[in-house]
N, C-alpha and C positions, 0 to 999 in steps of 0.2 A: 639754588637754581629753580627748584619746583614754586619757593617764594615770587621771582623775578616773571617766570611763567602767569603764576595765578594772577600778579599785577596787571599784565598785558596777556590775556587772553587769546586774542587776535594778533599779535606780533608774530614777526617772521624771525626765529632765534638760529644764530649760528653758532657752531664751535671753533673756536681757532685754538690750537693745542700745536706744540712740534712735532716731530718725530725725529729721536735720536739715532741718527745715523750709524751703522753699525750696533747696535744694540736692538735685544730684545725684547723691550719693557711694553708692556699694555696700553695701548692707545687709549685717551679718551675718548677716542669715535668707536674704538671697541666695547669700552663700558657702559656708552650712553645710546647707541645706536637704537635699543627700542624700548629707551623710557617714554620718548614723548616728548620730551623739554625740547630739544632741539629739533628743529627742521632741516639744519644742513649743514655740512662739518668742512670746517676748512684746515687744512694744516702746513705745516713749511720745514724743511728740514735742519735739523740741528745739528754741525759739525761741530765736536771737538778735538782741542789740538790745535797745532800749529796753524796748519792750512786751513781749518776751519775757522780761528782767528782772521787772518789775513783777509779768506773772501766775504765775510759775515757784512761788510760794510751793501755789498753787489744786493748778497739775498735780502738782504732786510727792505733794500728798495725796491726790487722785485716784490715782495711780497704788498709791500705798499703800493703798488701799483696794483695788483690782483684787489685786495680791501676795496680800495676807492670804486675801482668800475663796480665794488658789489653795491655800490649807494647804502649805506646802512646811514639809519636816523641817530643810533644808539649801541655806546661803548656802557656795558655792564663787566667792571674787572672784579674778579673774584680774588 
């Protein structure tokens, strides 16, 4: 990430991470919040199980819908 940074200096960096529903596990936006690398953290929630199955098709497009109005130039998958 700090790599990806020091490439693009001037880049506007985002996080996108889950958040598991029901569970209590460490956000990435908790871990990174004041390194520096990122400017602004996006996140979507993650069901499992049954009904999590089922409506995952709905959230995923929602979420793609939120992405696109963000205009980002650049997809960096880690």
């Amino acid at each position: 990430m700090w790599a990806a940074r020091s490439a693009f200096p001037i880049a506007d960096f985002t996080l996108l991470c889950d958040r598991q529903v029901g569970k209590s596990y460490v956000l990435g936006t908790e871990l990174l919040e004041d390194t520096g690398i990122f400017d602004r953290f996006e996140s979507y929630p993650f069901h499992a199980g049954f009904w999590g199955r089922g409506l995952r098709p709905l959230r995923m497009l929602n979420l793609l819908r939120r992405l696109r109005r963000g205009s980002y130039d650049v997809l960096i998958y880690l």
